[in-house]
C-alpha positions as a LaTeX table, in Angstrom:
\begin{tabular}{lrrr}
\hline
Residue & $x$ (\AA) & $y$ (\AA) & $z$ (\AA) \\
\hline
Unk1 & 101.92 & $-127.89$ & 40.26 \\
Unk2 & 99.03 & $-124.98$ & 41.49 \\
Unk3 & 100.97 & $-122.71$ & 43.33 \\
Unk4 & 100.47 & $-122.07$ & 47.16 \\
Unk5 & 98.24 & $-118.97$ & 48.11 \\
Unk6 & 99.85 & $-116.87$ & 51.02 \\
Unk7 & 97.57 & $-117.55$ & 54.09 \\
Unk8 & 97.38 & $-113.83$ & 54.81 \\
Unk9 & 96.08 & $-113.24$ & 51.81 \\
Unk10 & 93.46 & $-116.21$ & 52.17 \\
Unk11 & 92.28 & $-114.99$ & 55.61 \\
Unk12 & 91.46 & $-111.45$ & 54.28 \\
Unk13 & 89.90 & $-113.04$ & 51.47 \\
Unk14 & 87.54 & $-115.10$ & 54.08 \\
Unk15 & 87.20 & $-112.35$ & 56.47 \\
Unk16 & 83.63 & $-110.30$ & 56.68 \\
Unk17 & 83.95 & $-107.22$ & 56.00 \\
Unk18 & 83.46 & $-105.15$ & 58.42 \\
Unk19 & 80.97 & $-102.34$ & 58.83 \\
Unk20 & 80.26 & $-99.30$ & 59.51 \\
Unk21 & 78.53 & $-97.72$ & 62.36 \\
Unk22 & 75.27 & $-96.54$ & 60.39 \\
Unk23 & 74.97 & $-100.18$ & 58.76 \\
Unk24 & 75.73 & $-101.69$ & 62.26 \\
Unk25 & 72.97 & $-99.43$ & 63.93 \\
Unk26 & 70.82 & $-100.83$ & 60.67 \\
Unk27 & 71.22 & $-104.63$ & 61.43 \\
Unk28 & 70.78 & $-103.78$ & 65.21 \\
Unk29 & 67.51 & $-102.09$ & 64.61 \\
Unk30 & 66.19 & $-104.33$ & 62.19 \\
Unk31 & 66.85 & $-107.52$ & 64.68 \\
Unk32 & 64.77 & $-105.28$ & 67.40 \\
Unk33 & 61.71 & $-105.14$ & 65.02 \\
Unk34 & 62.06 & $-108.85$ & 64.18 \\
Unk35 & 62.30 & $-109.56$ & 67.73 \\
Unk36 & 59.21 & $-107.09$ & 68.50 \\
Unk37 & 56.76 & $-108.55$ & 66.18 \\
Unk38 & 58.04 & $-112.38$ & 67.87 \\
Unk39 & 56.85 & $-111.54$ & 71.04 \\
Unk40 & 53.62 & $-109.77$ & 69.37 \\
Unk41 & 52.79 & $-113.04$ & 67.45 \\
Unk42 & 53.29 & $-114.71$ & 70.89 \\
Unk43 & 51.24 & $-112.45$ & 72.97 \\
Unk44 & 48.12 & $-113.04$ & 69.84 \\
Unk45 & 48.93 & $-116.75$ & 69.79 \\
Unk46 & 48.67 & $-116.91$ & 73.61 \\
Unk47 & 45.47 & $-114.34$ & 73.61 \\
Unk48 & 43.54 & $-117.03$ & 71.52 \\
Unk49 & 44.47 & $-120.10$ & 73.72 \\
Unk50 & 42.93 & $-118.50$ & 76.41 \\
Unk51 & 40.04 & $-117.15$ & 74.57 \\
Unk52 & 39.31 & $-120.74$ & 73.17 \\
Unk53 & 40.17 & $-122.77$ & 76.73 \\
Unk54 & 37.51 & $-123.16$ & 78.74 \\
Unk55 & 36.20 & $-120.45$ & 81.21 \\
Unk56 & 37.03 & $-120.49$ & 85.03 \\
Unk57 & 34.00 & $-119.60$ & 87.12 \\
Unk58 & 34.40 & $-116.96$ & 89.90 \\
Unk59 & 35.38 & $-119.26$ & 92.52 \\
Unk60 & 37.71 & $-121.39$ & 90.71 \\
Unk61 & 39.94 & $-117.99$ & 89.74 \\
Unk62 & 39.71 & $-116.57$ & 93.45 \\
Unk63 & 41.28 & $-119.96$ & 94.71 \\
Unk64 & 43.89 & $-120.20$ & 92.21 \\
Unk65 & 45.27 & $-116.48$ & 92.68 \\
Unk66 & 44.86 & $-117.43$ & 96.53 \\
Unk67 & 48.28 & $-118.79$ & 98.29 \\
Unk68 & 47.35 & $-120.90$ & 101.59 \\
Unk69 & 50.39 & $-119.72$ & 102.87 \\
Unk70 & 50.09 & $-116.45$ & 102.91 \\
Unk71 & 46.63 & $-116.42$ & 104.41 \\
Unk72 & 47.33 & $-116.80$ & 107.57 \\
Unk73 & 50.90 & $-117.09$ & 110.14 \\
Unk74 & 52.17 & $-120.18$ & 111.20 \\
Unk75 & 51.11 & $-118.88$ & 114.64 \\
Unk76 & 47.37 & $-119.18$ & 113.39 \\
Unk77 & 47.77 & $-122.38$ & 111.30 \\
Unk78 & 49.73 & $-123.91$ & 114.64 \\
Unk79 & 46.61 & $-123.24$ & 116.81 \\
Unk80 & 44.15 & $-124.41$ & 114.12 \\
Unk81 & 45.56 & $-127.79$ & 114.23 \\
Unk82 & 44.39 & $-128.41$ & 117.55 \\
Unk83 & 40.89 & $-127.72$ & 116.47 \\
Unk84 & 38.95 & $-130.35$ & 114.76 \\
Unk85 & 36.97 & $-128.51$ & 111.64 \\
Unk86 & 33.88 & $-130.63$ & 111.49 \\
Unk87 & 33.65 & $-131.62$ & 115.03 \\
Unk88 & 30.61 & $-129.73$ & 117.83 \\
Unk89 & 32.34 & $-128.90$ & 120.74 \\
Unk90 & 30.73 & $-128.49$ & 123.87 \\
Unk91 & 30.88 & $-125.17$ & 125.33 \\
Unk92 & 32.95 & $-125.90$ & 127.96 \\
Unk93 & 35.23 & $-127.41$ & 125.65 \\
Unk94 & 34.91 & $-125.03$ & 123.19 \\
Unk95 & 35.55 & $-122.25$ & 125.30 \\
Unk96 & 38.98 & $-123.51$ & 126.86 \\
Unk97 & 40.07 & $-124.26$ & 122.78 \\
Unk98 & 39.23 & $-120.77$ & 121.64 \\
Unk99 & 41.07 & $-119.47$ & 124.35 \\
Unk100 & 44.25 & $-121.36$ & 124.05 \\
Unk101 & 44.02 & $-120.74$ & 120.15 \\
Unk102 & 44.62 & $-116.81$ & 120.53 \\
Unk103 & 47.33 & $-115.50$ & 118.32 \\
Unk104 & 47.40 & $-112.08$ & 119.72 \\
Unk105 & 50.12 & $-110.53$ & 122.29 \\
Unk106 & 47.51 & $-107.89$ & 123.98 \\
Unk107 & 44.37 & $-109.36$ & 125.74 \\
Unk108 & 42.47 & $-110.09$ & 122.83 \\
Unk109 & 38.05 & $-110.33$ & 122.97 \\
Unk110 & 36.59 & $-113.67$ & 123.17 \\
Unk111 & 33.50 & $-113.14$ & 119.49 \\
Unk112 & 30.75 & $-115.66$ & 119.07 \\
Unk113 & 29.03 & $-115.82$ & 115.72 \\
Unk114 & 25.76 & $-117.07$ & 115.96 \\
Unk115 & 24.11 & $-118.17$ & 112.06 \\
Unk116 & 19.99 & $-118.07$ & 111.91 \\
Unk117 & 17.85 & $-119.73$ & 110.33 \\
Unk118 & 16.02 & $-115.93$ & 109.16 \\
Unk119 & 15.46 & $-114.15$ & 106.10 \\
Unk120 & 17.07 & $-111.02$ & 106.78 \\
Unk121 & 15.15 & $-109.31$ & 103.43 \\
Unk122 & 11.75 & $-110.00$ & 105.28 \\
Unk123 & 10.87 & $-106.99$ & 107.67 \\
Unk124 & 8.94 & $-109.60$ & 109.70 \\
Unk125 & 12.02 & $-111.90$ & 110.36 \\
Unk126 & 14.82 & $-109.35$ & 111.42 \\
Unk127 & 16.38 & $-109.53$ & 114.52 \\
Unk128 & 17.78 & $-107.06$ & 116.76 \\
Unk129 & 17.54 & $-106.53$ & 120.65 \\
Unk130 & 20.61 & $-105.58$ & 123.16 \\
Unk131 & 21.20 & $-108.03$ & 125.88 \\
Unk132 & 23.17 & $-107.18$ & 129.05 \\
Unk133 & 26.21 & $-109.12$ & 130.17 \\
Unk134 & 26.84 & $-110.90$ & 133.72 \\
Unk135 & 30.14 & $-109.93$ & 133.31 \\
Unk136 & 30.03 & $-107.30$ & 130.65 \\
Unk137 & 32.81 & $-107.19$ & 127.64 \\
Unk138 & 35.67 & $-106.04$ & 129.28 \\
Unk139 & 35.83 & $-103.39$ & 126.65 \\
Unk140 & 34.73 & $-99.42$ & 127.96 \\
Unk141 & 32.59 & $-98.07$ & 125.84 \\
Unk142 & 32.32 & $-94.82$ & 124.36 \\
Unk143 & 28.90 & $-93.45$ & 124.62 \\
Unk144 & 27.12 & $-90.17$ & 123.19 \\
Unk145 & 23.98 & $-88.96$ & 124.35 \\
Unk146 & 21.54 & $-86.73$ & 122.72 \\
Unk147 & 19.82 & $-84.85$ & 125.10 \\
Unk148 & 18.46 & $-81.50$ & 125.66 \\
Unk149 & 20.91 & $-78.99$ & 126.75 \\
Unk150 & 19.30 & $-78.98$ & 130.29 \\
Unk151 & 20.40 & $-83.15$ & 130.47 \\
Unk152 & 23.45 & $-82.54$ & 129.03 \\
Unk153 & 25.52 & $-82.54$ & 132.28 \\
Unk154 & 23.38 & $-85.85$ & 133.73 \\
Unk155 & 23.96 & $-87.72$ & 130.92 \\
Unk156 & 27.71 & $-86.93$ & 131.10 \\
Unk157 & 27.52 & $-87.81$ & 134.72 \\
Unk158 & 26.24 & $-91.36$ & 133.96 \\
Unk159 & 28.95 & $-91.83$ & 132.04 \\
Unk160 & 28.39 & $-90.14$ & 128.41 \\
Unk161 & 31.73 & $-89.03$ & 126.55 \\
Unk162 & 29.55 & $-86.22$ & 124.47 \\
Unk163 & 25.83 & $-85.24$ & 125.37 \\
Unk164 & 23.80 & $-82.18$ & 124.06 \\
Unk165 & 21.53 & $-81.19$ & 121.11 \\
Unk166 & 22.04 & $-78.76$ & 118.34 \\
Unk167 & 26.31 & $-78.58$ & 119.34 \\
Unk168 & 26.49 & $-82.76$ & 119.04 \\
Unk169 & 24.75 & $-82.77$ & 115.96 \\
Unk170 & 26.14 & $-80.06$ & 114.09 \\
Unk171 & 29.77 & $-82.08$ & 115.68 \\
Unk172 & 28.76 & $-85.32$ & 114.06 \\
Unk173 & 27.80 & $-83.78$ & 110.57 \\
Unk174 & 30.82 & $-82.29$ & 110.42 \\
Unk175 & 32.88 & $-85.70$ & 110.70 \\
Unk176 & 33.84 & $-86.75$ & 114.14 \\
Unk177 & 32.57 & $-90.17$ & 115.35 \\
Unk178 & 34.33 & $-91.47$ & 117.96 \\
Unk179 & 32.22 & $-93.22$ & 119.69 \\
Unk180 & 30.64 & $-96.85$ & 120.19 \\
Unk181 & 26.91 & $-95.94$ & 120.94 \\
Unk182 & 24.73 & $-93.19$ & 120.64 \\
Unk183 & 21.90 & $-93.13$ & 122.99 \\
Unk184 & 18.63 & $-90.61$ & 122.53 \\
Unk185 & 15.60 & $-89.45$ & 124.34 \\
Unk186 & 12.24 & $-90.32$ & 122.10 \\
Unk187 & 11.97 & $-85.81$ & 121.88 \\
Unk188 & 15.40 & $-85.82$ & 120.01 \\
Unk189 & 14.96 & $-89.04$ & 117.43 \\
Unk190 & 12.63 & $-86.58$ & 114.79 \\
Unk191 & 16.19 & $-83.99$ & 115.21 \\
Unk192 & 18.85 & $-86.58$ & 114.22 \\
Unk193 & 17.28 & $-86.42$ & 110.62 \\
Unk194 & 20.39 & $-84.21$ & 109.28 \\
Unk195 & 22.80 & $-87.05$ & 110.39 \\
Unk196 & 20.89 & $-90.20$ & 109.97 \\
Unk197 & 22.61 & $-90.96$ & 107.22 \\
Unk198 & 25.92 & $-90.61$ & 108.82 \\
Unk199 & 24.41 & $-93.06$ & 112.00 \\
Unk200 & 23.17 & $-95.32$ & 109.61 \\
Unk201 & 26.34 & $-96.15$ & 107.84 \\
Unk202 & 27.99 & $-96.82$ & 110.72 \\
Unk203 & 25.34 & $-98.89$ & 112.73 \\
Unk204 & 25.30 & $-96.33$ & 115.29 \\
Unk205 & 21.44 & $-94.91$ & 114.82 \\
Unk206 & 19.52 & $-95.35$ & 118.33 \\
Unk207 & 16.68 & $-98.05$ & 118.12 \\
Unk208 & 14.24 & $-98.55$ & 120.41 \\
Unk209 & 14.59 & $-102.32$ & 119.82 \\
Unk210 & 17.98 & $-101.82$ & 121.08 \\
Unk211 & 17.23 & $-99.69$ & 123.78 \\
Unk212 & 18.98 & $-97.10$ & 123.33 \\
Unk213 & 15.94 & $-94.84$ & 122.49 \\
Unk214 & 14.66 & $-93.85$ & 125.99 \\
Unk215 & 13.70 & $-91.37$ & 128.73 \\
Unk216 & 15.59 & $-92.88$ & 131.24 \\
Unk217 & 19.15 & $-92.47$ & 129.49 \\
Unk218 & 20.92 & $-92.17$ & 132.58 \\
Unk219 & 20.26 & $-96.06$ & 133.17 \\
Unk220 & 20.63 & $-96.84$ & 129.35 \\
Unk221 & 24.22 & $-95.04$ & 129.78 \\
Unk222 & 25.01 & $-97.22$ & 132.68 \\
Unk223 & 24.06 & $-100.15$ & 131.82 \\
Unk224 & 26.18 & $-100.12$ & 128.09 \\
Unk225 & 28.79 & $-99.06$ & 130.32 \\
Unk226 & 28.67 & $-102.30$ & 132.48 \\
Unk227 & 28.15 & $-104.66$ & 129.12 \\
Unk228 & 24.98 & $-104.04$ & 127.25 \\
Unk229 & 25.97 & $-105.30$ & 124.00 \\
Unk230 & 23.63 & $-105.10$ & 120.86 \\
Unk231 & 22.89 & $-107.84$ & 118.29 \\
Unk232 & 21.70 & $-107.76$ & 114.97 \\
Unk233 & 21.56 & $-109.83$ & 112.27 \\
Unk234 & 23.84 & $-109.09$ & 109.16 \\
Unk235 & 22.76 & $-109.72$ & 105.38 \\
Unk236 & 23.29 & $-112.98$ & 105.46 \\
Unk237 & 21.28 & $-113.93$ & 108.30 \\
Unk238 & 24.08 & $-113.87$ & 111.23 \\
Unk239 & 25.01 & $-112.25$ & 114.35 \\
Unk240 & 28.61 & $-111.40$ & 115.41 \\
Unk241 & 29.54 & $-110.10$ & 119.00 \\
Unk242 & 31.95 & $-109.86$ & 121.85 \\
Unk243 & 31.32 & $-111.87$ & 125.07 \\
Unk244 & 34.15 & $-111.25$ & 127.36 \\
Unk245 & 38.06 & $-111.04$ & 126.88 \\
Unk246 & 40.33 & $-114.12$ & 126.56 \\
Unk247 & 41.43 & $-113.31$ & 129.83 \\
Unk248 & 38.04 & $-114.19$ & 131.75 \\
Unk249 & 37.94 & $-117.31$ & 133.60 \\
Unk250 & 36.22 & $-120.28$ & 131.62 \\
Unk251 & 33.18 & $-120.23$ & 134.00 \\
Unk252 & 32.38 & $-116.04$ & 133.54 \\
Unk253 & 32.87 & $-116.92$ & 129.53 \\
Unk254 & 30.14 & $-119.30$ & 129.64 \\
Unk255 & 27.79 & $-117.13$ & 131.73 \\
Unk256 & 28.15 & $-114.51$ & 129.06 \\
Unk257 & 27.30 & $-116.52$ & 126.58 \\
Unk258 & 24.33 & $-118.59$ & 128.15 \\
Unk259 & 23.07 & $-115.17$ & 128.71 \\
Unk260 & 23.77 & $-114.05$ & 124.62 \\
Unk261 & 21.73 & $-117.28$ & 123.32 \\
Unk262 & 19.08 & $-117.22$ & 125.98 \\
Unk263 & 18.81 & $-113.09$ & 124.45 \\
Unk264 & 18.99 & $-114.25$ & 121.09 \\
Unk265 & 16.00 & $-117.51$ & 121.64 \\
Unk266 & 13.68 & $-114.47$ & 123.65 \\
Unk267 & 13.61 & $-112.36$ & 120.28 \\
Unk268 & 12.81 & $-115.31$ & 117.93 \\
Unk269 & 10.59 & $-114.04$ & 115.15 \\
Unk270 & 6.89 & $-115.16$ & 114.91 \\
Unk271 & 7.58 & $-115.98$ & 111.13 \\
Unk272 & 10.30 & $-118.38$ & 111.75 \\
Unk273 & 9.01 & $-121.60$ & 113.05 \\
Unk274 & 11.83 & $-123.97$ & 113.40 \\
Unk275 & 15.96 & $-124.33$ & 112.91 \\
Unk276 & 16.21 & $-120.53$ & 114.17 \\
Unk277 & 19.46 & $-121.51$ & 115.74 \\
Unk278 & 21.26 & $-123.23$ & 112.64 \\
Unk279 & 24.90 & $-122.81$ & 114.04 \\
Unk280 & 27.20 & $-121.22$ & 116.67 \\
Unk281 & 31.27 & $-120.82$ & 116.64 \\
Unk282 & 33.73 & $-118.85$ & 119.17 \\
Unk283 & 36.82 & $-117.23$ & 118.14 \\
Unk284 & 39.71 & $-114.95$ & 119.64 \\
Unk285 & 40.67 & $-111.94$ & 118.18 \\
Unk286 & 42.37 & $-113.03$ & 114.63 \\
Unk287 & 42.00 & $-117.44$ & 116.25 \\
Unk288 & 40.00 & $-119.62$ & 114.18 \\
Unk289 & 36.74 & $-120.63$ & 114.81 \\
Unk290 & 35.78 & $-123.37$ & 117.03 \\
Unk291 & 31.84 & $-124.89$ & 115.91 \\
Unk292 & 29.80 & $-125.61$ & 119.21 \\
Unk293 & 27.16 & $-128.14$ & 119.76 \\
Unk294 & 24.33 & $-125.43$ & 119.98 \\
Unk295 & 21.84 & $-128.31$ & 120.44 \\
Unk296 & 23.61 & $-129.41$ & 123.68 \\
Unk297 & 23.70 & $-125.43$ & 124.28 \\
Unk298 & 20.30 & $-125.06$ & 124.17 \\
Unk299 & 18.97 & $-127.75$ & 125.83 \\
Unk300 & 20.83 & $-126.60$ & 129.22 \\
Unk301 & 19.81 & $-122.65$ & 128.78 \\
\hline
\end{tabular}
């Protein structure tokens, strides 16, 4: 008969010995590196899937990093549900929606967004001209004037925040712009060469297309005062502008706006002989866009 082993002597027999701090440290350290070079054969492994799958163009990346709803508030995405995306809106119409689609708390501007049918890289198809509003912008502007010293004071009269010569230049190239137009006598245009640069960047250089090169500045001053708004056309061919403040009654709006396009048609280059008007849209400050029937427009200007 085989003779029974104690079981406390069979459990230390079975038992692992145990080990020691340095040889614990060991095993933990080696698992580290084993997990380490894992996650490096992953990372390779993953590197040449996506150097093998095929390649995303440009637009196809932007949209899938881009989250809808994040884009814009439910506020905005609320008021763009009343608006039809395809559909030409009469201006009446079109006005009231881009209105009621506002998303701001303060009295936001009322923009229309006119697309031509230009090339804005030919010199003989570029458009800009100033127009002045029946019932201006509803926005002051803040005008500078340069003027001999001797005009300074009537040019601040009419209305200019800043007016002089040598003191409002050497002010400007030393940083401060804080102001919405610059207007100039034809004497002072060959004396803004030190800041052009500065003007240029910012879109605020005087143009006589704009009329804001002039002798009679005083009447220039007043009238961007009262809403003389300037329109050019961007790089891609379109103008963008404020007509009035969401505020305005309907009828005012339209005026404006009549007035804009009827601006816009009286500048029409020579080399562009047809679908110079190629789309219009409204929009509130930070509303979506609302297309207009600019045929319909047009035909009643």
């Amino acid at each position: 008969m085989t003779p029974k082993k104690d079981s406390t002597k069979v459990e230390k027999e079975n038992a692992t010995p145990e080990l020691s701090e340095a040889e614990l440290l060991k095993v933990k350290k080696a698992e580290a590196k084993e997990k380490k070079a894992a996650e490096k054969e992953e990372k390779k492994a993953a590197k040449e899937e996506r150097k093998h799958a095929p390649q995303k163009t440009a637009k196809e990346r932007k949209a899938q990093k881009r989250n809808p709803l994040k884009v814009h508030s439910k506020k905005w995405r609320a008021a763009a549900a009343k608006i039809e995306k395809e559909k030409l809106y009469p201006i009446a119409e079109a006005v009231k929606l881009a209105k009621e689609s506002s998303t701001t708390k303060f009295d936001g501007s009322l923009e229309i967004h006119v697309r031509l049918g230009i090339n804005p890289k030919k010199s003989d198809q570029s458009v800009r001209a100033s127009v002045s509003l029946p019932h201006g912008t509803g926005k002051k502007l803040r005008v500078v004037a340069f003027v001999t010293e001797g005009k300074a004071a009537a040019a601040k009269k009419a209305g200019a925040v800043e007016a002089g010569e040598e003191s409002l230049i050497e002010k400007i190239g030393k940083g401060w712009l804080e102001f919405d137009v610059a207007v100039a006598t034809p004497e002072m245009m060959k004396k803004l060469g030190k800041i052009a640069k500065t003007l240029g960047q910012k879109g605020l250089m005087p143009n006589p297309k704009a009329g804001t090169v002039t002798e009679d500045f005083e009447t220039a001053i007043a009238e961007i005062q009262k809403g003389k708004v300037e329109f050019r056309g961007d790089s891609f061919g379109i103008l963008h502008n404020t007509v009035g403040k969401v505020s305005f009654d309907d009828a005012k709006l339209i005026e404006n706006i009549k007035a804009y396009v009827k601006a816009v048609l009286d500048v029409k280059p020579k080399a562009v002989k047809a679908n110079y008007v190629r789309g219009i849209a409204l929009a509130s400050t930070m509303g979506p866009g609302v297309r207009v029937d600019a045929n319909q427009l047009l035909k009643n200007l």
